[in-house]
MOPAC internal coordinates of N, CA, C and O (Angstrom, degrees):
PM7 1SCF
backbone

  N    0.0000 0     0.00 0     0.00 0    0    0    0
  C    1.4439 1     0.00 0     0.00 0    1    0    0
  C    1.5317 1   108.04 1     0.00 0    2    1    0
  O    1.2310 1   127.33 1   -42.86 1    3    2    1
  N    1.1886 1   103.51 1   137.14 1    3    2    1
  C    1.8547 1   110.16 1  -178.91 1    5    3    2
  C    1.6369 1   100.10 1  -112.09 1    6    5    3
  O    1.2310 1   121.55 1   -53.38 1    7    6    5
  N    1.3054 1   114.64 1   126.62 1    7    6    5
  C    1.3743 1   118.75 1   179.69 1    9    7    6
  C    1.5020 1   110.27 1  -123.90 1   10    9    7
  O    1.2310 1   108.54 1   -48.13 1   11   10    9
  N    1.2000 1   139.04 1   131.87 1   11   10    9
  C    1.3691 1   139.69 1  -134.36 1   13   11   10
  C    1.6050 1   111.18 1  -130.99 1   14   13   11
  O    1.2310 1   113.36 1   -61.75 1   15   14   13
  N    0.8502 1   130.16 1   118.25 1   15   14   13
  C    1.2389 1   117.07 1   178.82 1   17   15   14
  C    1.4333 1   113.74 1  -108.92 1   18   17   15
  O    1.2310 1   117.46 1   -42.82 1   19   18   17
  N    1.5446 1   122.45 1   137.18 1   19   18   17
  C    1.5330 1   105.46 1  -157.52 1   21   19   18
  C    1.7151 1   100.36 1  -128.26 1   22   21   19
  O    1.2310 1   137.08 1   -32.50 1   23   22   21
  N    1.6047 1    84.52 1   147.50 1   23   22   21
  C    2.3929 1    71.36 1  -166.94 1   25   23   22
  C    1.4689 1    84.95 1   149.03 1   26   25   23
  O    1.2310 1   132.92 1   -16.09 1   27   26   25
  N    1.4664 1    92.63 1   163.91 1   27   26   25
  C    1.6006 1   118.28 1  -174.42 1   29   27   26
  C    1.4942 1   110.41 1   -99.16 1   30   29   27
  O    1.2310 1   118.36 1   172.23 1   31   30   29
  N    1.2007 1   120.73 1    -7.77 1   31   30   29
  C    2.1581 1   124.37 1   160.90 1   33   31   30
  C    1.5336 1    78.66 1   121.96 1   34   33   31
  O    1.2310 1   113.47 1  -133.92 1   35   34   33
  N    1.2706 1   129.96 1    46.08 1   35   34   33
  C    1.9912 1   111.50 1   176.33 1   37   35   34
  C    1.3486 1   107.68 1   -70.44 1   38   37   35
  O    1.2310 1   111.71 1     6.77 1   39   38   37
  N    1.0225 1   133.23 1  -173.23 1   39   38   37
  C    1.6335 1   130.45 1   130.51 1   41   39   38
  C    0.9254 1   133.71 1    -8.32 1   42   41   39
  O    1.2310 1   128.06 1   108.21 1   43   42   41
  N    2.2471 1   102.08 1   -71.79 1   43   42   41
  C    1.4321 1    99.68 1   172.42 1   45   43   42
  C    1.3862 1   130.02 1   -51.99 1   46   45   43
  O    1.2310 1   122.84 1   120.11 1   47   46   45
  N    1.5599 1   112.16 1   -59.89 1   47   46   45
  C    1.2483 1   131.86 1   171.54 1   49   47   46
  C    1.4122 1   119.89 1   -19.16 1   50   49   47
  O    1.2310 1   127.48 1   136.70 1   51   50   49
  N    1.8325 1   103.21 1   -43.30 1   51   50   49
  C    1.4065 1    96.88 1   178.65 1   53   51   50
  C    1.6175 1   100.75 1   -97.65 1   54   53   51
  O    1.2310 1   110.95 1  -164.02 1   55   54   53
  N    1.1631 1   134.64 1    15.98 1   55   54   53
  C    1.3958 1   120.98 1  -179.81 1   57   55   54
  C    1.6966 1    98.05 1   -94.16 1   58   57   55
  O    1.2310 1   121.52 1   150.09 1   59   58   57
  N    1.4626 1   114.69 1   -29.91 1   59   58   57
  C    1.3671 1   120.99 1  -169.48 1   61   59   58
  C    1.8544 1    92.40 1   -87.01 1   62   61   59
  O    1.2310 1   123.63 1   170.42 1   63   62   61
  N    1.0597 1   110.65 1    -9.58 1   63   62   61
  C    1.8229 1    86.17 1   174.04 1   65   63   62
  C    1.5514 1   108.77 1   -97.31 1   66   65   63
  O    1.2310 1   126.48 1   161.33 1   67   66   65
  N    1.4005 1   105.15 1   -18.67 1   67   66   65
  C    1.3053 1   100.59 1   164.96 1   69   67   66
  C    1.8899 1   129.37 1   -68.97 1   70   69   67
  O    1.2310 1   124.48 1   152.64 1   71   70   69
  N    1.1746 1   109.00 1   -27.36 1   71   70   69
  C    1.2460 1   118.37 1   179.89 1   73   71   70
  C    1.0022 1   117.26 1   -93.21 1   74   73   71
  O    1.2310 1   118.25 1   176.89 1   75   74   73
  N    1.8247 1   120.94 1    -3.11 1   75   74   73
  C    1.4378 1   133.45 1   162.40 1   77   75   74
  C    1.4546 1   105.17 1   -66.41 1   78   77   75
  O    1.2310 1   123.44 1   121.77 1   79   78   77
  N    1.3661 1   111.00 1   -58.23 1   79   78   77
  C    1.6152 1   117.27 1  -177.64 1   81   79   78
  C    1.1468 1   116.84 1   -50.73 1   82   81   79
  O    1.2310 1   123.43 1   130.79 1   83   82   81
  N    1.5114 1   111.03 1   -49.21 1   83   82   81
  C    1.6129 1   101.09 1  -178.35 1   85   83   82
  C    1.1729 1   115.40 1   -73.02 1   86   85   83
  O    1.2310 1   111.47 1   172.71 1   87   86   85
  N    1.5224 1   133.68 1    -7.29 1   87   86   85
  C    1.4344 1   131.82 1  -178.99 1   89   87   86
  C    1.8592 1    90.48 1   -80.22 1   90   89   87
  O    1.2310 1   114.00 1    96.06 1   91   90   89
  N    0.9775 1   128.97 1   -83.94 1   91   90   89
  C    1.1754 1   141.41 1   166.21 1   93   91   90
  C    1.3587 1   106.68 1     6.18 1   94   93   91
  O    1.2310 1   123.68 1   108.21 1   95   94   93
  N    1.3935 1   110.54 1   -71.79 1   95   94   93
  C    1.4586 1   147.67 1  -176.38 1   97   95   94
  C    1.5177 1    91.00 1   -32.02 1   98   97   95
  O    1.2310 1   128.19 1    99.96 1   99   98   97
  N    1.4301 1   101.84 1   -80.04 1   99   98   97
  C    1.5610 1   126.17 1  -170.25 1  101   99   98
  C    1.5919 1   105.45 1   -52.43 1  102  101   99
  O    1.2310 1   108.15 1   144.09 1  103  102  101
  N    1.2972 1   139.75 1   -35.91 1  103  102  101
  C    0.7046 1   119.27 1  -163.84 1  105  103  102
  C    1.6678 1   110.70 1  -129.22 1  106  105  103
  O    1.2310 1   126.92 1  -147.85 1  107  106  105
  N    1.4617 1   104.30 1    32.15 1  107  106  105
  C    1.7892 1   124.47 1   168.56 1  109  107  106
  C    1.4561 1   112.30 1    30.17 1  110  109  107
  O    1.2310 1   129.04 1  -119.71 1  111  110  109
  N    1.6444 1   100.19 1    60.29 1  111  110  109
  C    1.6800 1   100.00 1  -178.76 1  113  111  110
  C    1.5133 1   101.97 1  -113.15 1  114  113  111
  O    1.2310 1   111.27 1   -53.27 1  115  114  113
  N    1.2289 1   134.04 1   126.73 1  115  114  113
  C    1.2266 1   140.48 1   162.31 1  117  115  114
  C    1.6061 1   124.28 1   -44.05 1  118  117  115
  O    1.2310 1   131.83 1  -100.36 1  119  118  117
  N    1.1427 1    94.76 1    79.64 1  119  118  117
  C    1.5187 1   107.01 1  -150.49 1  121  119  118
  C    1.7836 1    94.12 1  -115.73 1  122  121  119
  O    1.2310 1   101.56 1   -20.24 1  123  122  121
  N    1.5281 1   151.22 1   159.76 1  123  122  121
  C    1.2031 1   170.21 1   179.15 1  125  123  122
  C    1.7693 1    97.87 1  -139.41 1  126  125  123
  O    1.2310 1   127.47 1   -58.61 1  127  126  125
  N    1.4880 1   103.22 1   121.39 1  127  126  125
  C    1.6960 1   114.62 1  -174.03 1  129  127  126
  C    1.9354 1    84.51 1  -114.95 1  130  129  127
  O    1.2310 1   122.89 1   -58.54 1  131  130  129
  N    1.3800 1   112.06 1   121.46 1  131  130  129
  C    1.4092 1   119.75 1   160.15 1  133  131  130
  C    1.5359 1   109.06 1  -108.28 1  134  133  131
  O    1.2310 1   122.92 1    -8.70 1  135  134  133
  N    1.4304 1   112.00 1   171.30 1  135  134  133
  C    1.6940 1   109.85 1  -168.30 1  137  135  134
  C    2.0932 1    79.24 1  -139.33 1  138  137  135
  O    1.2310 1   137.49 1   -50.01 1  139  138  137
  N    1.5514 1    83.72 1   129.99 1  139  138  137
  C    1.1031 1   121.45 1   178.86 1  141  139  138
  C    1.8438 1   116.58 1   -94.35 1  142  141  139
  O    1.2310 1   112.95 1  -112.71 1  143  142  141
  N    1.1092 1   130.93 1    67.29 1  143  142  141
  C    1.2797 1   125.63 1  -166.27 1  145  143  142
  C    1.5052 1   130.81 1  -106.91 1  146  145  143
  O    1.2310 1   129.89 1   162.06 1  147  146  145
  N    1.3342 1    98.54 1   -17.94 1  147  146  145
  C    1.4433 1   118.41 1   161.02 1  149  147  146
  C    1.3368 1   118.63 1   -31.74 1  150  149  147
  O    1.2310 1   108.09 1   -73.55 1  151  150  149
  N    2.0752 1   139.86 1   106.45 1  151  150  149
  C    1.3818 1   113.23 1   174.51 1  153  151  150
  C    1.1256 1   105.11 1   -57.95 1  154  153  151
  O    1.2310 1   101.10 1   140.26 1  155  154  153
  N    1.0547 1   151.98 1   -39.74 1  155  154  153
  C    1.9061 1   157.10 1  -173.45 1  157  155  154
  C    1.3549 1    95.68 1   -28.12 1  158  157  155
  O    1.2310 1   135.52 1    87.31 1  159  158  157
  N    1.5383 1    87.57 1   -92.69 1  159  158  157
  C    1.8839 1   122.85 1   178.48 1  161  159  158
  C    2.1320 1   106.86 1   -33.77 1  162  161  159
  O    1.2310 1   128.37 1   146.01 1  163  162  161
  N    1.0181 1   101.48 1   -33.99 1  163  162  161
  C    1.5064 1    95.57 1  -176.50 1  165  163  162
  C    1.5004 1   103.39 1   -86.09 1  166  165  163
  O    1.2310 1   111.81 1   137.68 1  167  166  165
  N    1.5947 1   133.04 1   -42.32 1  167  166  165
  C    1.4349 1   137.96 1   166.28 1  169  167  166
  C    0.9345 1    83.62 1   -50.15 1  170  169  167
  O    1.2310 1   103.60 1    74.59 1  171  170  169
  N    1.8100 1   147.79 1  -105.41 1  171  170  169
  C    1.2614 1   147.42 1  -145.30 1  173  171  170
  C    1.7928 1   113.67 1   -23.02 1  174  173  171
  O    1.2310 1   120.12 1   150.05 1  175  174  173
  N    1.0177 1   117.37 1   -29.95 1  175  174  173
  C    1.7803 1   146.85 1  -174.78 1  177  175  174
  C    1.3681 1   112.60 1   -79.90 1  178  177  175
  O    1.2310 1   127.45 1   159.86 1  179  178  177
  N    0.9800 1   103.26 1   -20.14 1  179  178  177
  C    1.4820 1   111.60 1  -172.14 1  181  179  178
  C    1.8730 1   118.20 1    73.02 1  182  181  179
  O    1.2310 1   119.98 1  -171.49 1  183  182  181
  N    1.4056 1   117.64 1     8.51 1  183  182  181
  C    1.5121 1   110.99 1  -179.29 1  185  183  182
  C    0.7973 1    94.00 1   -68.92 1  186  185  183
  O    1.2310 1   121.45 1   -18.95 1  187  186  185
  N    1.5296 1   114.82 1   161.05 1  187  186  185
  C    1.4384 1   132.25 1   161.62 1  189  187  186
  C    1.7450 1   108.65 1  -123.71 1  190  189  187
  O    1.2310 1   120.81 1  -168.26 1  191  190  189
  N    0.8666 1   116.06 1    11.74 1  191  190  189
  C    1.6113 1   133.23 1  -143.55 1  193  191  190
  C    1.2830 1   112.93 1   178.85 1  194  193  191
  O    1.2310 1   112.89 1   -58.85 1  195  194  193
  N    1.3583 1   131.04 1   121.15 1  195  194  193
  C    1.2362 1   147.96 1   178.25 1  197  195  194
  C    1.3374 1   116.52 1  -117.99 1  198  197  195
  O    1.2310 1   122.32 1   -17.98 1  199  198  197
  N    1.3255 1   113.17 1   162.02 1  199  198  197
  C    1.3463 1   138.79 1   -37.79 1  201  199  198
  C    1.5849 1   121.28 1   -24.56 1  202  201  199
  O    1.2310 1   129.99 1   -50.63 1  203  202  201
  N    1.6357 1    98.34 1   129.37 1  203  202  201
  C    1.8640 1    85.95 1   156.54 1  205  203  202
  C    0.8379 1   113.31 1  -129.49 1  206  205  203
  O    1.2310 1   121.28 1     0.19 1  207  206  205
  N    1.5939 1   115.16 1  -179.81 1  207  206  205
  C    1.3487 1   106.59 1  -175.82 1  209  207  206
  C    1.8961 1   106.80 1  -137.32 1  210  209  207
  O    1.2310 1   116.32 1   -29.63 1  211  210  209
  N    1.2902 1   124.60 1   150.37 1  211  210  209
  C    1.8654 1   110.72 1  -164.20 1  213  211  210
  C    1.7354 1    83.75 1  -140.09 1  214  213  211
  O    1.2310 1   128.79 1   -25.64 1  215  214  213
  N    1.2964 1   100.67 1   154.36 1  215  214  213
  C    1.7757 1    97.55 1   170.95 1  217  215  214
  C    1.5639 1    76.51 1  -130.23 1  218  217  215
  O    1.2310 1   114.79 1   -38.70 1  219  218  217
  N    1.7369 1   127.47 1   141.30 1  219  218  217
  C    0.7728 1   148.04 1   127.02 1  221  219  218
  C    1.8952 1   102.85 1    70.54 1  222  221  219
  O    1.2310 1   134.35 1  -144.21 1  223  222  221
  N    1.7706 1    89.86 1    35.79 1  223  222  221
  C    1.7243 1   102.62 1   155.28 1  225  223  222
  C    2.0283 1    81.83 1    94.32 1  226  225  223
  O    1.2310 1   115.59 1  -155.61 1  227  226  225
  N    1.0284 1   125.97 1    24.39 1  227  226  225
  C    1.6512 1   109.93 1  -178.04 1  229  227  226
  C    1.7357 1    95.11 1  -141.14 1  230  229  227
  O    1.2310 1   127.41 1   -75.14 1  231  230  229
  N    1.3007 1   103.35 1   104.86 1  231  230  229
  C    1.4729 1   108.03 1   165.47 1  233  231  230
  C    1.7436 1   110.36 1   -55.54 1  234  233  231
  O    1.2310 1   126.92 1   -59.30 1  235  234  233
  N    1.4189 1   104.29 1   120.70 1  235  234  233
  C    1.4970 1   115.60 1   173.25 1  237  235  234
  C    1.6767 1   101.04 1  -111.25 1  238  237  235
  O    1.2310 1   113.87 1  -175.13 1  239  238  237
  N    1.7081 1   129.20 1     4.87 1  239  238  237
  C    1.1781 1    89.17 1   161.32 1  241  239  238
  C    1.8324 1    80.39 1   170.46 1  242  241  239
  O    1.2310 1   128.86 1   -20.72 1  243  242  241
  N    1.5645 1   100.54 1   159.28 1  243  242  241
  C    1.4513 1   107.50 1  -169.49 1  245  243  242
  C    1.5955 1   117.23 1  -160.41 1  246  245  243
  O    1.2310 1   116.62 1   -22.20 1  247  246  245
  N    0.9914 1   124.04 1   157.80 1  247  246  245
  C    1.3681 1   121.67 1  -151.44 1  249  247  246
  C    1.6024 1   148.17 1    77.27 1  250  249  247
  O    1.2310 1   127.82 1   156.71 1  251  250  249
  N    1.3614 1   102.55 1   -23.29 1  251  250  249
  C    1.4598 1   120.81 1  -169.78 1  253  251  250
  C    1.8505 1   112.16 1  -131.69 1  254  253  251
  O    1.2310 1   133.80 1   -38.91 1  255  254  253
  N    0.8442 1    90.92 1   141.09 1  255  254  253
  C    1.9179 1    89.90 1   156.20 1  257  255  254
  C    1.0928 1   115.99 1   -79.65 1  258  257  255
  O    1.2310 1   113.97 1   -46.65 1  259  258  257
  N    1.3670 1   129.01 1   133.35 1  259  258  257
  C    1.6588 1   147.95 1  -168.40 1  261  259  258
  C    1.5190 1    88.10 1  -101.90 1  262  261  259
  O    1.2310 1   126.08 1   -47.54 1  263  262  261
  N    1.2959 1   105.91 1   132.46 1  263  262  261
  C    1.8259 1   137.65 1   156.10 1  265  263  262
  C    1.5725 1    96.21 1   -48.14 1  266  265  263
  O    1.2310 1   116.77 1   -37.41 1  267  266  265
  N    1.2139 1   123.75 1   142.59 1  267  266  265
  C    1.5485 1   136.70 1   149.06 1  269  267  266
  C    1.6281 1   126.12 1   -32.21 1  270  269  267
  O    1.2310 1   132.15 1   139.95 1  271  270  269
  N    1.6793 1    94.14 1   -40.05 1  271  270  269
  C    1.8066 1   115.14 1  -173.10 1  273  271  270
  C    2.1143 1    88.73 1   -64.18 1  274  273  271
  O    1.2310 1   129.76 1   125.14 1  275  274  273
  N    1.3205 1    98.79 1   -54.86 1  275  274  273
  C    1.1569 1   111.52 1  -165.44 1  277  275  274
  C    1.4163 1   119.74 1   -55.63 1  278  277  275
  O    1.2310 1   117.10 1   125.29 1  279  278  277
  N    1.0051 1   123.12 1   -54.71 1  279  278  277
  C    1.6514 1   143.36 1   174.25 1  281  279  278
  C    1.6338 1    91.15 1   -51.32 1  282  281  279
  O    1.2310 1   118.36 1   123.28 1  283  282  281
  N    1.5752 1   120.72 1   -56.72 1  283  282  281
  C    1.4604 1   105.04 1  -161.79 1  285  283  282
  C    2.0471 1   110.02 1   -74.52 1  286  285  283
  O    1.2310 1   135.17 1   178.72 1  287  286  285
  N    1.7172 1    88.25 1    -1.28 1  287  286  285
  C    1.5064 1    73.82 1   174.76 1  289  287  286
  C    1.0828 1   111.80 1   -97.20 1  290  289  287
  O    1.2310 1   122.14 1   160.54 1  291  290  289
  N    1.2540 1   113.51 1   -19.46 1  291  290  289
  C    1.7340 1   109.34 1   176.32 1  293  291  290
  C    1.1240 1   125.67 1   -66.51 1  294  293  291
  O    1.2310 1   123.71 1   158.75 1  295  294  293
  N    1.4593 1   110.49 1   -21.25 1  295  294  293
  C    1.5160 1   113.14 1  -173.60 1  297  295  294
  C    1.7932 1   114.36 1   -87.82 1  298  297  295
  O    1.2310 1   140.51 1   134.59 1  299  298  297
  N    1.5718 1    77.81 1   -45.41 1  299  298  297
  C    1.7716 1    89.03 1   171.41 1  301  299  298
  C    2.0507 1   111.52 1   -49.21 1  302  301  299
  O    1.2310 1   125.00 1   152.14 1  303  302  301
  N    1.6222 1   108.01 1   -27.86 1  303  302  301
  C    1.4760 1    95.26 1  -169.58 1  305  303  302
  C    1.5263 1   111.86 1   -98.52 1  306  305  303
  O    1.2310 1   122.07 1  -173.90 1  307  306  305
  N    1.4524 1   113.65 1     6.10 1  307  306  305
  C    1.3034 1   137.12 1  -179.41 1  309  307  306
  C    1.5859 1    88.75 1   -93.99 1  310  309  307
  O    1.2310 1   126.35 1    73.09 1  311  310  309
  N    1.0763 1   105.40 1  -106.91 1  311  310  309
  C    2.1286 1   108.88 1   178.18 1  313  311  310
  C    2.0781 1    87.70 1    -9.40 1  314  313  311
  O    1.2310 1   107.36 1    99.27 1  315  314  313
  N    1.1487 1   141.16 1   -80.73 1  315  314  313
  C    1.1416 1   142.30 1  -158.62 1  317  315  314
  C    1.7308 1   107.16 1   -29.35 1  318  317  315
  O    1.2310 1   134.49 1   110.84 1  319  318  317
  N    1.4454 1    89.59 1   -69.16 1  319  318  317
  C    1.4897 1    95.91 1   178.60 1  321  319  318
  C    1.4416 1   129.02 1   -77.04 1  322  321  319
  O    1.2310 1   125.49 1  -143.00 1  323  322  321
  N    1.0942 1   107.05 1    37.00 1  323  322  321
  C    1.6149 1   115.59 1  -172.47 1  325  323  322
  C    1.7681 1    95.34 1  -138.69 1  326  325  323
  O    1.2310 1   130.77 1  -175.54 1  327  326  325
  N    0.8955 1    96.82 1     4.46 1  327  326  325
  C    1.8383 1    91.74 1   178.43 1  329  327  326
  C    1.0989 1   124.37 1   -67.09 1  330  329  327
  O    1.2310 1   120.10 1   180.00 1  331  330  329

């Protein structure tokens, strides 16, 4: 699983890669987190708003920092549908 973090290194950006890991963390998925920082590469993405976040090339969310609870559900329903 490729989980993406999208943003120019702000604050947020790094508060949401931190709460990627610990979701990750928590829930021992063989997961690779890349950082997306390019303005190009992030237009190309469609954000308009950063932080975002993509599991495996699919923006699941933009503008905000995601909670830990949150991240592990997204990932858990991504891994789900990939079975």
């Amino acid at each position: 699983m490729k989980v993406e973090i999208i943003g120019t290194g702000c604050p947020k950006c790094r508060a949401l890669t931190g709460n990627v890991e610990k979701a990750i963390a928590e829930l021992g998925l063989d997961a690779r987190i890349e950082k997306v920082e390019k303005i190009a590469d992030i237009a190309r993405m469609g954000v308009m708003m950063t932080p975002g976040l993509a599991v495996d090339g699919v923006v699941v969310a933009s503008g905000h920092v995601l909670p830990v609870p949150e991240i592990r559900e997204l990932l858990q329903a991504h891994q789900a549908s990939n079975v």
